[in-house]
ROTI-940573 format. One record per atom (N, C-alpha, C): residue in three letters; x negated, y, z negated. Coordinates in steps of 0.1 Angstrom, whole numbers, plus 5000, padded with zeros to 4 digits. Layout:
BEGIN
ALAXYZ ...
END
This chain:
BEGIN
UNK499149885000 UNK500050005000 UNK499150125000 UNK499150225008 UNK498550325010 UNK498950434999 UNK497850484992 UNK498450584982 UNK498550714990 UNK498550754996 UNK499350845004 UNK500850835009 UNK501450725016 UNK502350635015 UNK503550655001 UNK502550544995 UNK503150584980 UNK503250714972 UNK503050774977 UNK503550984969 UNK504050994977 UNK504551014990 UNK505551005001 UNK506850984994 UNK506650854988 UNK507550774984 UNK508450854967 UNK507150844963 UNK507850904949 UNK508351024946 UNK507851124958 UNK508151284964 UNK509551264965 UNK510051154977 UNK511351184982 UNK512251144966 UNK511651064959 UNK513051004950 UNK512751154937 UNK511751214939 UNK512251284930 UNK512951444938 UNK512651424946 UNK513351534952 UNK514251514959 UNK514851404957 UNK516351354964 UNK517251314951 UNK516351304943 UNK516751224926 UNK517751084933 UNK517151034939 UNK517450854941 UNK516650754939 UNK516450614943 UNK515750494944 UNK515550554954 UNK513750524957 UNK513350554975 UNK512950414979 UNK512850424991 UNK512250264997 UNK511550295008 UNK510550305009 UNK509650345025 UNK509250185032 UNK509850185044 UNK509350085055 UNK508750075063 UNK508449965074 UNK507950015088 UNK508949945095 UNK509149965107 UNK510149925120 UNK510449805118 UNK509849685115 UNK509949595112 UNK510849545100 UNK510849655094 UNK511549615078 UNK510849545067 UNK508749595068 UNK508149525059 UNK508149655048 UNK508449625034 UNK508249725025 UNK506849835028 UNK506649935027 UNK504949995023 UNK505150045012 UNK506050105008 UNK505950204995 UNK507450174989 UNK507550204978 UNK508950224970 UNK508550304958 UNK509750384953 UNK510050464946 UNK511150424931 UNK510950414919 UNK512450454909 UNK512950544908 UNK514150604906 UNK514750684898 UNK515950654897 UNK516350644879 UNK516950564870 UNK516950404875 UNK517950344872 UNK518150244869 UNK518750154882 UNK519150234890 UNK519750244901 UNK519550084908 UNK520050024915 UNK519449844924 UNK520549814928 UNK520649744939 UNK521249654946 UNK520449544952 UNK521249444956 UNK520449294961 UNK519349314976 UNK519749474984 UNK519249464993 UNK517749544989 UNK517649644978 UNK516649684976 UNK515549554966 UNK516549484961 UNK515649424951 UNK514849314965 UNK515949234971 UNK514949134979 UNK513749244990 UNK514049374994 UNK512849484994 UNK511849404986 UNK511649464976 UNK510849454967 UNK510149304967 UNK511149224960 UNK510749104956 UNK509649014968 UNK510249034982 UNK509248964992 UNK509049055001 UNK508649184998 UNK507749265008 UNK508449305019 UNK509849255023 UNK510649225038 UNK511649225034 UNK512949335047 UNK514049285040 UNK514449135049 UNK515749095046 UNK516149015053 UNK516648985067 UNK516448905079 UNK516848975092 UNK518148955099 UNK519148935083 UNK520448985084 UNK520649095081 UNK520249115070 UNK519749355066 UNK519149395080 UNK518349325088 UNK517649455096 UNK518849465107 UNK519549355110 UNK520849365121 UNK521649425117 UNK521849415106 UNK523449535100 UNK522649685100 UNK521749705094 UNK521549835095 UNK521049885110 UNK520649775118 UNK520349865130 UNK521049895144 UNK522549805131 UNK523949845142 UNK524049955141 UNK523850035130 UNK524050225128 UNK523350295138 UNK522250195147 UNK521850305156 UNK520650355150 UNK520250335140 UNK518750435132 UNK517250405140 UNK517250315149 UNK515850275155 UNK515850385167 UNK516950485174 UNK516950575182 UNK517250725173 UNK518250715159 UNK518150825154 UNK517250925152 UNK517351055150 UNK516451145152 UNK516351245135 UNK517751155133 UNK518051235117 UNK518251155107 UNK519051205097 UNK519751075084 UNK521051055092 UNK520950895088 UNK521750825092 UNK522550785075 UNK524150795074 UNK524750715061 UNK524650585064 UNK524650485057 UNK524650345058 UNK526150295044 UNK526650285047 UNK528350285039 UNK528050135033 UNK528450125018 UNK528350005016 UNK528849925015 UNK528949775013 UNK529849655018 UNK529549575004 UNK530949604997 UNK531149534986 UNK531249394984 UNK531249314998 UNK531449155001 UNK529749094997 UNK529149224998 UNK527449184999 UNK526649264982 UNK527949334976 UNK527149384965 UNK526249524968 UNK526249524982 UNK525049644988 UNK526049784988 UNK525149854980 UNK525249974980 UNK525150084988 UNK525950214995 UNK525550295004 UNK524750375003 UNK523450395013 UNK522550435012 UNK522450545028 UNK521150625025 UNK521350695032 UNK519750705039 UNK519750715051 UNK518450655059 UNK517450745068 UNK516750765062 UNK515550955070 UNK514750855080 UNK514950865093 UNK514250805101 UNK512650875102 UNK511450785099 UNK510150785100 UNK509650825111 UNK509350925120 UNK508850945136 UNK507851025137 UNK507051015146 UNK506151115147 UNK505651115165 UNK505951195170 UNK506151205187 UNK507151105192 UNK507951155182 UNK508651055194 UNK508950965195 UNK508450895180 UNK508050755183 UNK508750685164 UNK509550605165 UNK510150575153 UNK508950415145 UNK508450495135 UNK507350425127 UNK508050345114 UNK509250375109 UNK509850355097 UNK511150395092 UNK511250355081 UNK512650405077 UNK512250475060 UNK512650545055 UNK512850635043 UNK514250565040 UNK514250445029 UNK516050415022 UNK515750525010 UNK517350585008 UNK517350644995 UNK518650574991 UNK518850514979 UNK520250454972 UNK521250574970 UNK522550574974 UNK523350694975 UNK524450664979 UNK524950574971 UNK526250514966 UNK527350634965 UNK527250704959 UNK528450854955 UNK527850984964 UNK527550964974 UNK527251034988 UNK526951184975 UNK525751184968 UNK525351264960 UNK524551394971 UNK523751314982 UNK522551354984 UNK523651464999 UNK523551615002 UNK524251695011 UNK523251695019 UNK523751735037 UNK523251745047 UNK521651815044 UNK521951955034 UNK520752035035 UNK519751985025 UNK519951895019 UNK518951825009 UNK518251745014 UNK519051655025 UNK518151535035 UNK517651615045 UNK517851715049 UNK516851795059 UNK515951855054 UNK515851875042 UNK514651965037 UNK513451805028 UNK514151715032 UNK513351575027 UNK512651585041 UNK513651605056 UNK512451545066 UNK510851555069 UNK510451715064 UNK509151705071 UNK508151575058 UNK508951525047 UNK507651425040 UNK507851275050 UNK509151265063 UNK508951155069 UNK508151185079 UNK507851335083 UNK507051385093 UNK505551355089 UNK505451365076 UNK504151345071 UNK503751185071 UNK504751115063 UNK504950945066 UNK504950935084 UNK505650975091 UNK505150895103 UNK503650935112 UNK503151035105 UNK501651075114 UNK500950955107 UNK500850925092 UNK500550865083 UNK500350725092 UNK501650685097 UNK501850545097 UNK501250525109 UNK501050655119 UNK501050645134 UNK499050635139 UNK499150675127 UNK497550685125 UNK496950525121 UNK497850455111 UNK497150375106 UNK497450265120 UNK498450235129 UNK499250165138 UNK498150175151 UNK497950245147 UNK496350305165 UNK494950285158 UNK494250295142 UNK493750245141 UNK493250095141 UNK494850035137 UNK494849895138 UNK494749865151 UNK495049885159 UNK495249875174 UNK493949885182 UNK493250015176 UNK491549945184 UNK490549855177 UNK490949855160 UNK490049725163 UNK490949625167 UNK491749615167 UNK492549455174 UNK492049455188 UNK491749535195 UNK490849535205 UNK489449475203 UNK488949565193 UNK487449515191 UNK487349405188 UNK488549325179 UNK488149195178 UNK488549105191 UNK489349135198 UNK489249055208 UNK488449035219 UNK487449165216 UNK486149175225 UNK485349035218 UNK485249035202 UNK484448975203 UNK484748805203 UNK485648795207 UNK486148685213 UNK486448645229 UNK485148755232 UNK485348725248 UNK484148625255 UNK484348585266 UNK483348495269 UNK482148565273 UNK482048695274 UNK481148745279 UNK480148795268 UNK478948765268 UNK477848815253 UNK477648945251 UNK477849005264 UNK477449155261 UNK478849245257 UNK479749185260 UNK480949285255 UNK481349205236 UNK480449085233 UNK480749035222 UNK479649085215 UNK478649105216 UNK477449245210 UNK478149365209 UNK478749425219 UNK479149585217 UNK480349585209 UNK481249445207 UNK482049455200 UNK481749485184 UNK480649335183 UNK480249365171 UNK479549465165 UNK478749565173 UNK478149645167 UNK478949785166 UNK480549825171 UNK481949875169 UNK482149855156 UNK482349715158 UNK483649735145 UNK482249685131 UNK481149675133 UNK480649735116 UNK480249875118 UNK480349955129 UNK480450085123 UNK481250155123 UNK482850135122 UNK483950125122 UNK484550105109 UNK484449935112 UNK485149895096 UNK484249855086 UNK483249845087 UNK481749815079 UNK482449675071 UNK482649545079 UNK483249425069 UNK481549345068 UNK482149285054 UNK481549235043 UNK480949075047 UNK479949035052 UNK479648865058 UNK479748825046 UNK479748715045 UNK479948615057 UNK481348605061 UNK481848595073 UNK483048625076 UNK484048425074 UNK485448465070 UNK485748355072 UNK486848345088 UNK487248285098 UNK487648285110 UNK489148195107 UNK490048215113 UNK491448145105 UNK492048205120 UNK492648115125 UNK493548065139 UNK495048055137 UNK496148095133 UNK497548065135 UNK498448045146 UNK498447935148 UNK499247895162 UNK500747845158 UNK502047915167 UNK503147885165 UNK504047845177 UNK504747835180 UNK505547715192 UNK505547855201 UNK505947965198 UNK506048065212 UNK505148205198 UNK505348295206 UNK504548415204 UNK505248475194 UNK504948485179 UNK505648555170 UNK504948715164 UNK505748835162 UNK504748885154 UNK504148915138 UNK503148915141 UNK502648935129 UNK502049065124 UNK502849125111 UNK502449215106 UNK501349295099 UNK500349335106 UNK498849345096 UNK498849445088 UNK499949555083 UNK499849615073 UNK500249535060 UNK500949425062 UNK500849315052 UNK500049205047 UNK498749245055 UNK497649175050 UNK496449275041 UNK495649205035 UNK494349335031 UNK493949405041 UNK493649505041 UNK493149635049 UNK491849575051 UNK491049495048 UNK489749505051 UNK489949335062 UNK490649285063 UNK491349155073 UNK491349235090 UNK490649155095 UNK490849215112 UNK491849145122 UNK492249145128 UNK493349065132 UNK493249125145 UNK494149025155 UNK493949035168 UNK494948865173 UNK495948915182 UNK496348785190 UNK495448765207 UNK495148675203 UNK494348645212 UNK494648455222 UNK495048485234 UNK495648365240 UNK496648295230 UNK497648365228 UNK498848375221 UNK498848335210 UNK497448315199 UNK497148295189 UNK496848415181 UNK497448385172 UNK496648505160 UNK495348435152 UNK494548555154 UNK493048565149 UNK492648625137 UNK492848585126 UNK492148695113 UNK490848655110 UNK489748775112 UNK488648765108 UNK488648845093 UNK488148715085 UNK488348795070 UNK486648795061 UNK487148905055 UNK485148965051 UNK485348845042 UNK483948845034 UNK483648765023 UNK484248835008 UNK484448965007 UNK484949005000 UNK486449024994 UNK487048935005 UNK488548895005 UNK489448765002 UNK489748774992 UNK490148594992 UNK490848535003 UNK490448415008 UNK490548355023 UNK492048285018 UNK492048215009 UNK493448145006 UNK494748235004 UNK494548334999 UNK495548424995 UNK495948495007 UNK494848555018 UNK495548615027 UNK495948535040 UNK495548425041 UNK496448295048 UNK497148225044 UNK498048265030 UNK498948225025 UNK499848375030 UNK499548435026 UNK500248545032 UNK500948615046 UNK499848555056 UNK499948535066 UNK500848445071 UNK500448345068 UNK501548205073 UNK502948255065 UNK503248315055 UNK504648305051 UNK505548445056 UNK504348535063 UNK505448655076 UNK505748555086 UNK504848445093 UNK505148425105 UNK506748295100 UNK506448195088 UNK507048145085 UNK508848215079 UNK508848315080 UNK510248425079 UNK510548445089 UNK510148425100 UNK510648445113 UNK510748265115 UNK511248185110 UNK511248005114 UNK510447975125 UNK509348025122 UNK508547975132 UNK507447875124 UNK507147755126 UNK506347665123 UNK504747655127 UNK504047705117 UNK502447745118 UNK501347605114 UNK500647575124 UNK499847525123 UNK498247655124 UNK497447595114 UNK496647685110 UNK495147635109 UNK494047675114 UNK492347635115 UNK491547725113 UNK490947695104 UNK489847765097 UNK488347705098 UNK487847855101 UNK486447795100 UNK485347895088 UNK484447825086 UNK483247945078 UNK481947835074 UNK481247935071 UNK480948035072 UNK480948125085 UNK480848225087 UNK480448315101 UNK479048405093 UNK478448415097 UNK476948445087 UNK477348615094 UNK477448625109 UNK477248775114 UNK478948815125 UNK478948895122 UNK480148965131 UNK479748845148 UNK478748845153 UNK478248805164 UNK478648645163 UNK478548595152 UNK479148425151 UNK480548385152 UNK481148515146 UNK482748505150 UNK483148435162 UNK482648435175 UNK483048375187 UNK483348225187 UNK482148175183 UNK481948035180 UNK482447975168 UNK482748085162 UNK483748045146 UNK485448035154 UNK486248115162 UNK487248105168 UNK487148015175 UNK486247935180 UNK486247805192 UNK486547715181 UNK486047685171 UNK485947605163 UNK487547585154 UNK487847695147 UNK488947765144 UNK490047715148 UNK490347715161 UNK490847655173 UNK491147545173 UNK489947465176 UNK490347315178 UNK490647265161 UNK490747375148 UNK491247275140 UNK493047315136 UNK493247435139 UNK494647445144 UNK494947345156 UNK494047295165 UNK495247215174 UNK495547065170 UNK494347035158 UNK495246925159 UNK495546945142 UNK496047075134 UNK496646995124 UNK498546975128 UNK499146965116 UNK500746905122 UNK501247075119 UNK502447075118 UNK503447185114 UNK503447185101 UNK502547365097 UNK502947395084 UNK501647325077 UNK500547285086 UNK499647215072 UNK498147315080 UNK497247295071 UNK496447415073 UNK494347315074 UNK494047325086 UNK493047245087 UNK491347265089 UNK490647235080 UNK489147275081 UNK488547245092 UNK487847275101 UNK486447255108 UNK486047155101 UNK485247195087 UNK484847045081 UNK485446945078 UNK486446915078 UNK486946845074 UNK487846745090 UNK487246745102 UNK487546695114 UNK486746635118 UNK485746585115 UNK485246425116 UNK485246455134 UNK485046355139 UNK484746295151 UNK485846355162 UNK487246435154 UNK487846565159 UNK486946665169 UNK485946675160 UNK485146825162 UNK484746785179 UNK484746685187 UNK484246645203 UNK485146715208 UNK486346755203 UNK487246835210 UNK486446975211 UNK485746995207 UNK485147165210 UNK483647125222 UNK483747015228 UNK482247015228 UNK482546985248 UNK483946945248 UNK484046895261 UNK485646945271 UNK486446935277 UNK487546985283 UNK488246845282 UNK489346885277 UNK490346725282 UNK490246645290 UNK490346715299 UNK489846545311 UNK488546465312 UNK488046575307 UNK486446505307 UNK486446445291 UNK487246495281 UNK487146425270 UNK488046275273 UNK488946265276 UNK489946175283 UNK488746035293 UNK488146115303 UNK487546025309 UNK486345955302 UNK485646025294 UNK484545995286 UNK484845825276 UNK486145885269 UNK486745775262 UNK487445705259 UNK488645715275 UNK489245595278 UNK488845505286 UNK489045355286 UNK489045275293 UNK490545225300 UNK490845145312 UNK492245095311 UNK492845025302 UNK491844915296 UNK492844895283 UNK493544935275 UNK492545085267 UNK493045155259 UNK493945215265 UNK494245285276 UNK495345345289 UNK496945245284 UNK496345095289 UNK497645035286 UNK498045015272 UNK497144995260 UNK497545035251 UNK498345105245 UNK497645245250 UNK498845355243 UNK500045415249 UNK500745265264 UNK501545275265 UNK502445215258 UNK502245155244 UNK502845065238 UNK502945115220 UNK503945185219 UNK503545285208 UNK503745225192 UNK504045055189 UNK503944975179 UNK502344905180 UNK501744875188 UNK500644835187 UNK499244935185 UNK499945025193 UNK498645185189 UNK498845195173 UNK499945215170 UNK500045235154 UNK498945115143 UNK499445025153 UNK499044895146 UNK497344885146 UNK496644925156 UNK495244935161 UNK494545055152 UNK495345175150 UNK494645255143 UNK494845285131 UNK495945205125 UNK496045165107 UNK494545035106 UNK494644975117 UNK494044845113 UNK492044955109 UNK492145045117 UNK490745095123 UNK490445215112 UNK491545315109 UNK491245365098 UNK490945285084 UNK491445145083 UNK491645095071 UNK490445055071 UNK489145035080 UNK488144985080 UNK488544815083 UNK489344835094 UNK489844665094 UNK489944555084 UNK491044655073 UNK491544495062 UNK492444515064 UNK492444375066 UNK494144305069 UNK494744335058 UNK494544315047 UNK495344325037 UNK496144465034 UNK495444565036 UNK495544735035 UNK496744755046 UNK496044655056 UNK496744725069 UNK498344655066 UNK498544535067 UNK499744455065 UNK500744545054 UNK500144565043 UNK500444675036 UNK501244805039 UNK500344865045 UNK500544975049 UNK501645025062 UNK501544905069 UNK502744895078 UNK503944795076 UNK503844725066 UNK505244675055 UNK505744565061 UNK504444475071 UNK504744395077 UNK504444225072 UNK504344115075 UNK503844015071 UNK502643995079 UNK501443945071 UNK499843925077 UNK500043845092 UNK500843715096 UNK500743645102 UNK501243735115 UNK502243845112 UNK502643915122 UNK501444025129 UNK500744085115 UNK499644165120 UNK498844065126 UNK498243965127 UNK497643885130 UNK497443845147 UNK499243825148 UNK499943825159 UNK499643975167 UNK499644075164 UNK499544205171 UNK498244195173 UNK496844195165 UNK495644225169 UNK495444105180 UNK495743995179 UNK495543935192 UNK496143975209 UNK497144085207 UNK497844105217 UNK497244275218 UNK496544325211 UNK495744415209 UNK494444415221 UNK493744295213 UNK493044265222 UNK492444225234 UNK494044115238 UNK494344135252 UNK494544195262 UNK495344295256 UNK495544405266 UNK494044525263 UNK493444525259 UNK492644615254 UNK491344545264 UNK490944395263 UNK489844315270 UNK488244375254 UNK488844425242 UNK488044475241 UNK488044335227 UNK487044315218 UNK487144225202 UNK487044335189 UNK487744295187 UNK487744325177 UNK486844355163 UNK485944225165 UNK484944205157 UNK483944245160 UNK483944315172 UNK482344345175 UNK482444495173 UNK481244535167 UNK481644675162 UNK481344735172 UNK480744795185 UNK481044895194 UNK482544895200 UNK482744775201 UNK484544765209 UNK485044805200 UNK484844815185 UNK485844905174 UNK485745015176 UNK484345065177 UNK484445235181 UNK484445295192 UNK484945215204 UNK485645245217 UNK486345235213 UNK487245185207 UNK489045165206 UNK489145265195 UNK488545315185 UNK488745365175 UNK488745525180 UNK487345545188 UNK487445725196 UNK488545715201 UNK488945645210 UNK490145645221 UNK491545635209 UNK491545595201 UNK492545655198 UNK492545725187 UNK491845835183 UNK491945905173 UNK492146055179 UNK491646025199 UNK491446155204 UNK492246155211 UNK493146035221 UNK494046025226 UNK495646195221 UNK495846145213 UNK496946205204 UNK496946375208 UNK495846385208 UNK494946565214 UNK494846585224 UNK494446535232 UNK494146545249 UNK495646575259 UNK495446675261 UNK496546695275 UNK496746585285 
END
């Protein structure tokens, strides 16, 4: 929350004598204000999760306030508990940055009182318009330094530490979601760089910043929008300039974690060949036809790679798939056959074991 922002905020509620709420377009909280005792459910979930709800942002932006130029009344709906309020649209050229809520249930607040509140939204929206274009070149800068080319990935880096002067070792964190959602970076730390980059979001985060807290944070704006985030992390990044190769990496461990689970670089094992080669060529490197007809047969692949993670015991494996041994028994022979590979001989385990651990990944 920007303390400029915040006196914005506490200006209008004492010079409106209401609850204030300062937003951005989106309907993420920046600032809020008390006075008295004043609350309803729509200011409190405000508060409580940083966002209103995006049934609040549709009801209030039936009033028209994302084109208004003035205060807008917002009349309240007693079916919802919500109280009427009254709404100073945030703009600066022209351009609508936020909303100013003041609580004003007993239509206390007169035309000439809310016009003499505008120029602190005039001040709020240069405020915001400023911060929205500084975020916007380095989201540039970082996606320079995520370019293939080394000399625009040098000029990047030597931009944004004299820019944002961030703190190494950097940590690199990937969020991939089913189609393109956005994500809000005034709701991350200020010192967090961010950038969507091949329809991925990119936070490069200093060492100074807790990495779990602001990828928790992250994942639960894009998770408010139902969108399902798989997420890859990598670190260390020792220099702004390693970031490149930290997002390659980053990358391949968002693609293969599941929906909603969050996956290390270190922790990808024999995964990690996915950064090293292109699908087809990973595909051709480590299929054979057997393994091809194999994994046309989606009870026996199961069956091949419980047997191969379990370090081939039967007993684990039978187990594990809730079957009888004589049946598993029955499958690894028909495994085999179609495969032409043994089982017992340990390179044909780890031909059949790459092939299917990387199959699942490959386009």
């Amino acid at each position: 929350m920007a303390p400029d922002l915040q006196e914005i905020a506490e200006q209008a509620a004492d010079l409106l004598r209401a609850p204030a709420t300062l937003e951005d377009r989106d309907f993420h909280l920046v600032a809020y204000a008390a006075h008295g005792d004043t609350i309803d459910p729509v200011r409190m979930d405000s508060i409580l999760h940083r966002r209103a709800s995006e049934a609040v942002r549709a009801r209030f932006e039936r009033y028209g306030i994302a084109r208004a130029t003035g205060p807008v009344r917002i009349p309240a709906d007693t079916s919802l508990g919500q109280l009427g309020r009254l709404c100073l649209p945030v703009r600066w050229n022209n351009v609508t940055y936020g909303y100013l809520w003041l609580l004003d249930d007993q239509e206390r607040i007169t035309g000439a009182q809310a016009a003499g509140a505008m120029p602190l939204c005039e001040r709020a929206g240069l405020l915001m318009a400023r911060q929205a274009r500084e975020r916007d070149d380095l989201g540039w800068k970082v996606a320079d330094l995520l370019s293939a080319h080394p000399d625009a990935r040098t000029r990047a880096a030597d931009d944004l530490a004299e820019a944002a002067s961030p703190e190494p070792p950097f940590t690199v964190a990937v969020l991939r979601t089913p189609s393109p959602e956005p994500l809000n970076p005034w709701q991350l730390p200020h010192s967090v760089l961010t950038t969507v980059w091949q329809r991925d979001h990119v936070l490069v985060i200093p060492g100074s910043t807790p990495t779990a807290t602001t990828l928790g944070r992250a994942r639960r704006l894009l998770e408010e929008r139902n969108a399902s985030v798989q997420t890859g992390v990598h670190a260390p990044c020792p220099t702004l300039e390693d970031v490149h190769e930290g997002w390659l990496r980053a990358r391949v461990a968002a693609r293969t974690a599941a929906p909603g689970e969050t996956r290390d670089w270190a922790s990808l094992g024999v995964l990690r060949l996915l950064r090293t080669a292109g699908d087809d060529a990973l595909a051709q490197s480590t299929q054979t036809p057997g393994t091809a007809r194999l994994l046309e047969n989606a009870d026996l692949s199961e069956t091949a790679r419980t047997f191969l993670d379990l370090a081939g015991s039967v007993q684990q494996t039978a187990k594990a798939l809730n079957i009888h041994r004589q049946t598993l028994y029955h499958r690894l022979s028909r495994i085999e056959d179609l495969t032409n590979l043994t089982l017992a001989n340990g390179q044909d385990r780890l031909t059949l074991h790459l092939a299917l651990t990387l199959a699942p990944h490959l386009a």
